[in-house]
N, C-alpha and C positions, 0 to 999 in steps of 0.2 A: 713646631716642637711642642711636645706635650709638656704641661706645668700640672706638677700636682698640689695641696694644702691640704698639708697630714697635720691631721692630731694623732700624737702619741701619746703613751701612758707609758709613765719608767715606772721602776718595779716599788719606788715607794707608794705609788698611785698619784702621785702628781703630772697632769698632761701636761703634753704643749702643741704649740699648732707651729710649724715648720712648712717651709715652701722647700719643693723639691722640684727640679727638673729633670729629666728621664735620665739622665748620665750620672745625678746625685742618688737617684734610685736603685742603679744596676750597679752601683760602686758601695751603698750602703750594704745593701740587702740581695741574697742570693739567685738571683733571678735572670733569663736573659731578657733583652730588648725587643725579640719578637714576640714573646708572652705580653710585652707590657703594650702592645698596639691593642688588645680588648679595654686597656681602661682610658684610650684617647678619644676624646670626645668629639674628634674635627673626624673619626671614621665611623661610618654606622654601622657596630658588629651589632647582633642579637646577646640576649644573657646571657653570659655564659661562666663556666668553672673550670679554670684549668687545674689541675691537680699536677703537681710536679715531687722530685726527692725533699725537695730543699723549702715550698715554699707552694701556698696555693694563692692563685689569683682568681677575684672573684670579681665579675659585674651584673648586676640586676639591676638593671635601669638606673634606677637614682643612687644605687649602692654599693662604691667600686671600693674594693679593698687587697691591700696584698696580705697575708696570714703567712706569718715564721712562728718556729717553735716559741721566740722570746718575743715578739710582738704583732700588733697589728694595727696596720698603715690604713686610714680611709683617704 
């Protein structure tokens, strides 16, 4: 199961770093669970950019992040 370690920033600009597991993920933030197999580390996809309505996911090698209008997950 994929585990992720988000730093986020709230909108006073104070971050925080948060453990998420892919079910805390797809419950927070707008996204399905087949998008989020690009940022699991145990499969070896290429870099890539999904671009969705709601919600882009992004992986380049060492730099996986999901991007919502109101924030963004590494």
């Amino acid at each position: 199961m994929m585990m992720e370690q988000s730093s986020d920033e709230e909108s006073c600009g104070e971050g925080m770093i948060v453990d998420w597991d892919k079910f805390d993920i797809m419950r927070r933030l707008p996204i399905n669970g087949r998008d989020l197999r690009i940022l699991d580390s145990l499969l070896s996809y290429p870099s890539a950019i999904l671009v969705r309505d709601t919600a882009i996911v992004l992986n380049l090698e060492h730099i996986k992040a999901i991007i919502t209008t109101d924030e963004v997950s590494l």
